[in-house]
Structure formats: structure tokens, C-alpha cells
C-alpha positions in Angstrom: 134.5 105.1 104.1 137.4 107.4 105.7 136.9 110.3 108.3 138.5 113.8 106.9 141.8 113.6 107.4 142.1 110.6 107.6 142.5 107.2 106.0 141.5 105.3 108.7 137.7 103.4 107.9 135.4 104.6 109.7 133.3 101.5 109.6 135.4 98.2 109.1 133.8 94.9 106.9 134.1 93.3 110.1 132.3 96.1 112.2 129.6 96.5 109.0 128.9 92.9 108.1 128.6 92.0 112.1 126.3 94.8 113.0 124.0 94.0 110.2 123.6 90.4 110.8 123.4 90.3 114.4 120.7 93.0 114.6 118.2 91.0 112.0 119.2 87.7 113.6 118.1 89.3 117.2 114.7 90.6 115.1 113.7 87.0 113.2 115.0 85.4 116.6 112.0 87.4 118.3 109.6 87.3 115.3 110.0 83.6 114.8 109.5 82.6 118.7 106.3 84.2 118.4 105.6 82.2 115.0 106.3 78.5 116.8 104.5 79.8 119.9 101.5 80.5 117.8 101.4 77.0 116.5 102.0 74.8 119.3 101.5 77.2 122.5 99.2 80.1 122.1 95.9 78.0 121.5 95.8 77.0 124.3 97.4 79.6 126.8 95.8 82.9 125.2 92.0 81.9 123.8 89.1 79.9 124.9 88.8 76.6 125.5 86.8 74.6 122.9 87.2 74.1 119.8 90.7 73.9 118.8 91.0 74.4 115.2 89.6 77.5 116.2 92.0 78.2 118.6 94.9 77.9 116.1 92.8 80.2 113.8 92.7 82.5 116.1 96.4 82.4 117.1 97.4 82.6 113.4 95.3 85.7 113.2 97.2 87.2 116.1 100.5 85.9 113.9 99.4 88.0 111.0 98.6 91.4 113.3 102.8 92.1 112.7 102.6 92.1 109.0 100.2 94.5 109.3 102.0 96.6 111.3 105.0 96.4 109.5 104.1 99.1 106.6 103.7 101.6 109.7 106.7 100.9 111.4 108.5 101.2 107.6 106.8 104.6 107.4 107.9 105.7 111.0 111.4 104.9 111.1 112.0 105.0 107.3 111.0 108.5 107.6 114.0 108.9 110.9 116.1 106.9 109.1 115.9 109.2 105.9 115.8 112.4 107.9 118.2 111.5 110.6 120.4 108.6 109.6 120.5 104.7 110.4 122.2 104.3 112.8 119.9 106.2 115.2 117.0 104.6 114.0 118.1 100.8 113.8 118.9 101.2 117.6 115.3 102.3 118.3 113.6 100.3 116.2 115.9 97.0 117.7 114.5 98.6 121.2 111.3 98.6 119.9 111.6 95.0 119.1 113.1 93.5 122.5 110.5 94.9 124.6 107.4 93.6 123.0 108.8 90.4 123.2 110.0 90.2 126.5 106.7 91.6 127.2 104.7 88.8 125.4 106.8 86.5 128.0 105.2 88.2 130.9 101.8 88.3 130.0 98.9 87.0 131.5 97.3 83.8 130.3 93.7 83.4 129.2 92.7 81.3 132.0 93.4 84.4 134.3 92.8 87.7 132.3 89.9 86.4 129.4 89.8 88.5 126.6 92.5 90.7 128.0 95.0 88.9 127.6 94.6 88.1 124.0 93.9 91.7 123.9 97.6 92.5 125.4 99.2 89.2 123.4 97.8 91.3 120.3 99.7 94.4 121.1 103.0 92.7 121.6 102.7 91.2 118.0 101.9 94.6 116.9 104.9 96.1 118.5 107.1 93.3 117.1 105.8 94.1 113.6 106.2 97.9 114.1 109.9 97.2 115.2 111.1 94.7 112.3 109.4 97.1 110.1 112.0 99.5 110.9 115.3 97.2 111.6 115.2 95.2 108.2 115.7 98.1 105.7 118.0 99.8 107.8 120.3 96.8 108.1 120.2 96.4 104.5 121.4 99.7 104.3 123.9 99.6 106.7 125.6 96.6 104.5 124.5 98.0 101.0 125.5 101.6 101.4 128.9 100.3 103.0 129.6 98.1 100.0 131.8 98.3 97.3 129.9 98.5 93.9 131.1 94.9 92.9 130.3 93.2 96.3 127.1 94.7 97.0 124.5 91.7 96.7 127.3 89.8 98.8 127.5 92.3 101.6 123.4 92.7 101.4 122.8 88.8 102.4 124.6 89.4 105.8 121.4 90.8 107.1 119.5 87.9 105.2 121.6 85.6 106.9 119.6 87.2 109.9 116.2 85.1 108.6 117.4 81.5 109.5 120.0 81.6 111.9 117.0 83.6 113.6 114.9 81.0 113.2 117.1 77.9 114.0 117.9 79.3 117.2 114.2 79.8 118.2 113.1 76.1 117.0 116.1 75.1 118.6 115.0 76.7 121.8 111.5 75.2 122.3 112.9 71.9 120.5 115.4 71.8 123.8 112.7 72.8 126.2 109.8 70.6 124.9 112.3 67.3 125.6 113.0 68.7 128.7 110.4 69.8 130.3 106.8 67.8 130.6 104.4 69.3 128.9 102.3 70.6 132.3 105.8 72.5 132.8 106.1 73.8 129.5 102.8 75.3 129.1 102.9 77.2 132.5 106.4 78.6 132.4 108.4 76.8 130.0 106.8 78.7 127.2 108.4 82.2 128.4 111.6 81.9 128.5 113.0 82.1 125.0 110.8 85.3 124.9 112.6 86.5 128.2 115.9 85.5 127.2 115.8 87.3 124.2 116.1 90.8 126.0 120.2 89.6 126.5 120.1 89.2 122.7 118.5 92.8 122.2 121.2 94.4 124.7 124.1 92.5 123.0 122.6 94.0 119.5 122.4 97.3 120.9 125.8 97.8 121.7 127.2 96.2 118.2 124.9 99.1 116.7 126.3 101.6 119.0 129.8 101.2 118.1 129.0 102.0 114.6 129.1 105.1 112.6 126.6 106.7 109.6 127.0 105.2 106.3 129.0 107.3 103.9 126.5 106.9 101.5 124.1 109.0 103.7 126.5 111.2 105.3 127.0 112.3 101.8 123.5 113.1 100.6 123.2 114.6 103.9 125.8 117.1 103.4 123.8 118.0 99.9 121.3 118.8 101.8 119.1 116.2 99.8 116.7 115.2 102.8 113.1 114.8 101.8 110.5 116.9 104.4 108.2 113.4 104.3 110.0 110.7 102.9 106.8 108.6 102.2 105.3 111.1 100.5 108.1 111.6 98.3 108.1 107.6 97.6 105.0 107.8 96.4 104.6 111.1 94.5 107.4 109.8 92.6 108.5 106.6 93.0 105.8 104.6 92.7 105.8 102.3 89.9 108.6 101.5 91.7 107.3 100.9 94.5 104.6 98.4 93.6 107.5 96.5 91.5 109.4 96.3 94.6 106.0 94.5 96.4 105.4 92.2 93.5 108.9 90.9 93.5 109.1 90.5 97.4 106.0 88.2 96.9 106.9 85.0 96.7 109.8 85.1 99.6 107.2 86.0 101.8 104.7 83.1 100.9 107.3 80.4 100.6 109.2 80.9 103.6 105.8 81.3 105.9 104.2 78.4 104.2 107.5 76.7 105.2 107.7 77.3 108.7 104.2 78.0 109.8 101.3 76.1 107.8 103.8 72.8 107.3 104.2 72.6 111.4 100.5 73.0 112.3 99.6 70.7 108.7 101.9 67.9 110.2 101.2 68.0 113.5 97.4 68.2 113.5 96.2 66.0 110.0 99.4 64.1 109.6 100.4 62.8 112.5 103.7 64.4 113.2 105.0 65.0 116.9 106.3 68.6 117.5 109.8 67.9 118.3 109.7 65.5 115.3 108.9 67.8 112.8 110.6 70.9 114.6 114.0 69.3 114.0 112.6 68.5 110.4 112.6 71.7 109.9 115.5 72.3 111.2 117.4 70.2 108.8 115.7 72.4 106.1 116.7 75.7 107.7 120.0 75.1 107.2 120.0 74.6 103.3 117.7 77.7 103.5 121.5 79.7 105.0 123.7 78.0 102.4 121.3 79.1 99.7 121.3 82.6 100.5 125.2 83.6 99.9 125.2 81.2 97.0 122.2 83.3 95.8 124.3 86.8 96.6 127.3 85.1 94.5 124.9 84.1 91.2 123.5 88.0 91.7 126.4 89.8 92.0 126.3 89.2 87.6 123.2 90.3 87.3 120.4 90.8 89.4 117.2 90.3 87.5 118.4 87.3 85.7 118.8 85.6 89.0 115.9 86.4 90.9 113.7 85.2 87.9 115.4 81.8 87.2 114.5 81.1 91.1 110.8 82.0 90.7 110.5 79.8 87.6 111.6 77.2 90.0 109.4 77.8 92.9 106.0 78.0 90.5 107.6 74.3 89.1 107.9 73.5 93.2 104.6 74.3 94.0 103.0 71.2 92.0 105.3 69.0 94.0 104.4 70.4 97.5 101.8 68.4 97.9 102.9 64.9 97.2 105.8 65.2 98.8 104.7 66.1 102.0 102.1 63.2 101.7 104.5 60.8 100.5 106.1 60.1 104.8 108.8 60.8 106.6 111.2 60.9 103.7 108.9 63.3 101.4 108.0 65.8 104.4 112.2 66.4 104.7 112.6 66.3 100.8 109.3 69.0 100.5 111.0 71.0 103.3 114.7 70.9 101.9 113.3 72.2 98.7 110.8 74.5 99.5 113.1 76.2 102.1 116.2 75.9 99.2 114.3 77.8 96.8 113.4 80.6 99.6 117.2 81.2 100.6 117.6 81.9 96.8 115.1 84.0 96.2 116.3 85.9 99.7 119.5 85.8 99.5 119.6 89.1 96.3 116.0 90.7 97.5 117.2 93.3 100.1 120.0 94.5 98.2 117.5 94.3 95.0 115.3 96.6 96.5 117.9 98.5 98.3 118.9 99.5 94.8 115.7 100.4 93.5 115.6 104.1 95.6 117.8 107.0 95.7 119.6 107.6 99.0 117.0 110.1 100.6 113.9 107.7 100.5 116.1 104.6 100.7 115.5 103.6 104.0 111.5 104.5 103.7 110.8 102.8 99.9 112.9 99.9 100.4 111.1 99.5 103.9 107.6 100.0 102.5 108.0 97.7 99.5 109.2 94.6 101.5 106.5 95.4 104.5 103.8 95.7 102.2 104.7 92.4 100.6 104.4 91.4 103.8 101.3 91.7 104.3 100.1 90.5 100.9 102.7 87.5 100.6 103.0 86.5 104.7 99.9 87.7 107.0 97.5 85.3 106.1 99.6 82.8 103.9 98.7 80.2 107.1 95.5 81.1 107.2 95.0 81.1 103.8 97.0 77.6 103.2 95.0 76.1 106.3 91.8 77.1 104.9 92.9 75.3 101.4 94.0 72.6 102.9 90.9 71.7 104.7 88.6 73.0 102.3 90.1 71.9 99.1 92.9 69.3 99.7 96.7 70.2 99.8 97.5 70.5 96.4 95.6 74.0 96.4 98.3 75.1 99.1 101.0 74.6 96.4 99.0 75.8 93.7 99.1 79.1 96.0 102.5 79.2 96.0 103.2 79.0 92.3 100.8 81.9 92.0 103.4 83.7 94.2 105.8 83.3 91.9 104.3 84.4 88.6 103.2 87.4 90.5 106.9 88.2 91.9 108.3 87.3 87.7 105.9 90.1 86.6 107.3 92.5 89.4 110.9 91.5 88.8 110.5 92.1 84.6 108.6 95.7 85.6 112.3 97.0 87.2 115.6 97.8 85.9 118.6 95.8 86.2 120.4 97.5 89.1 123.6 95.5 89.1 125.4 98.6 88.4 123.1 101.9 89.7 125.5 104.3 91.7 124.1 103.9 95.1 126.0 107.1 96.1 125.5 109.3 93.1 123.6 113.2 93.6 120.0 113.1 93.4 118.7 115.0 90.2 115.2 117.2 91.1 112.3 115.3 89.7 
């Protein structure tokens, strides 16, 4: 971490740890506006009128377009990332970010564009999904590949950290504006400005990234002239095995934390009776024990990684039998079922970017450790509302939780299929394959 010549760091703790956590927190600030939107404001702005269960189906769907676009936004700036460092490519793919949501904010309703608008409202999701795609595994990086070898799982939950301060901001947002506002004022205008406002956030994330230098880590395998011609390709000619590990143990993250936030508000405010500010700052309350978890999590990892991550997963498939009576069971339950469930998630979170971080050798870092947590994405987060809702209704609510221990077995047999990485050599010289 010193220039030639010098002993001066190049990149401080401070300057490292800061740039990586206010970058994802600007990212899941954006992501998760979208996801509350989508719940309580989107039905009715952005698809016909009618039936409204529909409606929220439909908005869900639009939720899920992101996870989809994540893998490809992984592949595009994972391959910049590994071909021309991270630094670079976090700042575009932060740019990327800020303007599709500050263009969701100025869209068009239904009501005055039809089908267009839902049409333009799906292309802003899409460019969200494409930019976090990008921004998460470079900030990993950025910590990870910055770290001494004993604190690595403890600088790699800084980005993590990003996840629900992210989120309490944006519930916090629409919490304040939905008391202070009447409804007709939210809906027309109301609804926009966190989306706006967040273009402040992106400029102020910018500028921490831009005051940063490469990693050493990559400057390194740079100057061995290690650089893969297609990074993806590479990752999956050989690296694969891996790669699917790396999904499978992303899994359950992804379905606990979206079943969480996303099913739990539209379940309690449509069949149980909930008010949306109610259960916002219910969730709220959860969020926060969802932050402490994750640098206890990085603490418990830091001596031994697998060990760790599949003690937590033994305890979310337990926690999924108790979902559903707890969040039946009032006022009282609900908070218990979301103080738990959102617990569990910040300990399962907390190791998993530095866990897959670890998994790649510096020249397909940035594109494997990407890929895997995008494409878990997709299989653990996409539809996890949908799916939940359509249990729920079809079934009865126990089959939601029953869905989520199922998560967890499947993220166990991922986690068992990798090597303990506690003590790879982030840094070390490629060998030819």
C-alpha cells in the first residue's frame, strides 16, 4: 500500500473503508427507493387501473427486471474492472446508477403516457440493475484487496454496511414524507423526490471515489501482465465449479433479506391490516439489528469463514418454520419475526462479499465475484416477492417460510462445495491453468 519511493499510503483505512461504504450505501439507497415505491406507489402511478393485486404483481415484476440485469452489468464492468482497474469502473458504474434513478423520478405516469410509461419505468429498473451489478464487487474489492490478511472479513463488511443504512435512509424517507404530506400530494409529487435527491448522493460518491487510487493488489497483477483478454470467459472455462459454489452460497442472503423488506410490507399492509407508516418503521427497528449483525458476523469470520457462514444458515432453515406464526401472532410477533429474520440476514451478509471476494484470483476477481452474487440474484431475489405472494395466497404463509429454509439448505451445500479461504493470499502470482 506505498507509492515507490515512498512510505507514504497510497490509500489510507480511512480513505479505503469510506469510499467503499458510501458508494454501496448511495447504490442500495437508490435500489431500495425503487423497492418501497414498488410496494406502496407504483400500482397505482405506473399500470392500469383495476384490479389491484394485479397492479402490485405487476410492479413486483418491474422490481425483479434489476436482478436480471445484474449478471450483465457484472459481465460489463467486471470485465473493465479486470482489464482496467476499479477505480475507473466503480465511478461509472456509480454514474450508471444515479441516473436511472433520478430518471425514474421524472418519468411520466400511467394516467398520461399508458403503456409507455411502464415501458420507460422498466428501463430505469434495468439501468439500476446493470449499475449495482457493477458497484458491489468492485467495492468489495476496493476494501478486500486493501486489507491486511488478518482483517479481511472486517474490512469487506464496510461495503455490506452499504445494504441497510441504504435501506433505512430510503424507508426513512417516504416514512417522513407519507406523515407529511396527504396522500393526493404524495402520489403526484411527493413520490419523486427521494429518487431526485439521490443524484446529490451520487455526486457526493463520486468524488470520495475520485480521490482514491488502484488497489495494490491489482496494480500488482497488472504489472505481471496477468490480465485476462475476456474475463468472463476465463471464469467460466476455468473457474466454474467455483462459480456455481459462489451462487449457491449467496442464496439465502438474497431470499431472506427480500422476503424481509418486500413480501412482509405488501403481506401486512394488504391481508393483515397494517398501515404503511406503521409497519415501515417496523421495519425500521429490524434494519437496525440487520447493521449490528453484520460486523459481529465479519468478527466470528475473521476465524474461519466456512464455519461461520454455515452455523447462520442452520439457523435461518430453523427460522423459516417460525416465520409464519410470528408474523400472525400481532403487533408484537410481526417486530419479533422481523428482528429475527433481518438478524440472521446481517449474519449471513456481513462474511459473503469478502467470501466470494476470496474465491477468484486477482484477474477475474472483480468479474467472478460479480457474476456469482448477481446470479444469485436472480435465483434468490427476483421473484422471491412474487414467489412468497403467490404462496401466501395460494397456500397459506407457512409455505413462505418453508421457502426460505429451502434457501438455506441450498446456500449449506454451496458453502461445503468451497475451500476455506480464511487464509488464501489475495495478492499471490497467478499460476497458468
Amino acid at each position: 500500500m506505498t507509492s515507490a519511493g515512498s512510505t507514504k499510503p497510497i490509500n489510507t483505512p480511512a480513505q479505503v473503508l469510506f469510499a467503499s461504504l458510501v458508494g454501496t450505501t448511495v447504490e442500495f439507497f437508490d435500489f431500495y427507493i425503487y423497492a418501497t415505491a414498488a410496494v406502496i406507489v407504483f400500482p397505482q402511478l405506473f399500470f392500469p387501473a383495476g384490479d389491484p393485486t394485479a397492479a402490485t404483481l405487476q410492479s413486483l415484476a418491474t422490481f425483479a427486471i434489476a436482478f436480471i440485469a445484474r449478471p450483465i452489468g457484472s459481465a460489463l464492468f467486471g470485465h473493465f474492472g479486470d482489464r482496467i482497474g476499479r477505480k475507473t469502473t466503480l465511478v461509472l458504474a456509480l454514474s450508471t446508477m444515479g441516473l436511472s434513478t433520478v430518471g425514474v423520478g421524472l418519468l411520466p405516469t400511467y394516467k398520461t403516457a399508458g403503456v409507455f410509461a411502464s415501458l420507460l419505468l422498466a428501463l430505469c429498473r434495468f439501468g439500476q440493475g446493470i449499475g449495482l451489478g457493477g458497484e458491489w464487487g468492485g467495492a468489495v474489492l476496493l476494501a478486500t484487496e486493501n486489507a491486511p490478511p488478518n482483517k479481511r472479513a472486517w474490512y469487506g463488511m464496510f461495503p455490506q454496511l452499504g445494504a441497510p443504512i441504504g435501506f433505512f435512509f430510503s424507508s426513512a424517507v417516504f416514512l417522513v414524507l407519507s406523515q407529511w404530506m396527504t396522500p393526493a400530494q404524495f402520489l403526484s409529487y411527493g413520490w419523486r423526490l427521494p429518487f431526485l435527491a439521490s443524484g446529490v448522493l451520487v455526486l457526493l460518491g463520486l468524488y470520495v471515489r475520485l480521490t482514491i487510487t488502484e488497489t495494490p493488489v491489482f496494480a500488482a497483477s497488472m504489472a505481471r501482465r496477468e490480465a485476462q483478454r475476456v474475463p468472463i470467459l476465463s471464469v467460466v472455462k476455468n473457474h466454474f465449479g467455483v462459480l456455481v459454489a459462489g451462487i449457491l452460497a449467496s442464496l439465502s442472503a438474497f431470499v431472506a433479506f427480500y422476503l424481509m423488506i418486500v413480501f412482509t410490507l405488501a403481506w401486512a399492509t394488504k391481508a393483515l391490516g397494517y398501515s404503511k407508516p406503521d409497519f415501515l418503521k417496523m421495519q425500521l427497528v429490524g434494519v437496525l439489528f440487520f447493521a449490528l449483525a453484520i460486523p459481529a458476523a465479519a468478527l466470528l469470520a475473521e476465524k474461519g469463514r466456512k464455519p461461520v457462514m454455515i452455523g447462520i444458515n442452520i439457523a435461518i432453515a430453523a427460522y423459516g418454520f417460525v416465520f409464519a406464526p410470528l408474523f400472525q401472532a400481532g403487533h408484537g410477533g410481526a417486530q419479533l419475526m422481523l428482528i429475527l429474520g433481518l438478524t440472521l440476514m446481517g449474519l449471513v451478509y456481513g462474511p459473503l462479499g469478502t467470501v466470494l471476494s476470496e474465491l477468484f484470483p486477482t484477474p477475474v476477481r472483480y468479474t467472478g465475484s460479480s457474476l456469482a452474487f448477481s446470479v444469485a440474484g436472480i435465483l434468490g431475489a427476483s421473484l422471491a416477492p412474487y414467489i412468497a405472494l403467490w404462496l401466501a395466497q395460494h397456500y397459506g404463509l407457512k409455505y413462505v417460510g418453508y421457502y426460505l429454509s429451502s434457501s438455506a439448505v441450498l446456500t449449506m451445500i454451496g458453502l461445503l462445495a468451497i475451500r476455506e479461504t480464511k487464509h488464501s493470499d489475495m495478492a499471490a502470482a497467478v499460476q497458468a491453468p
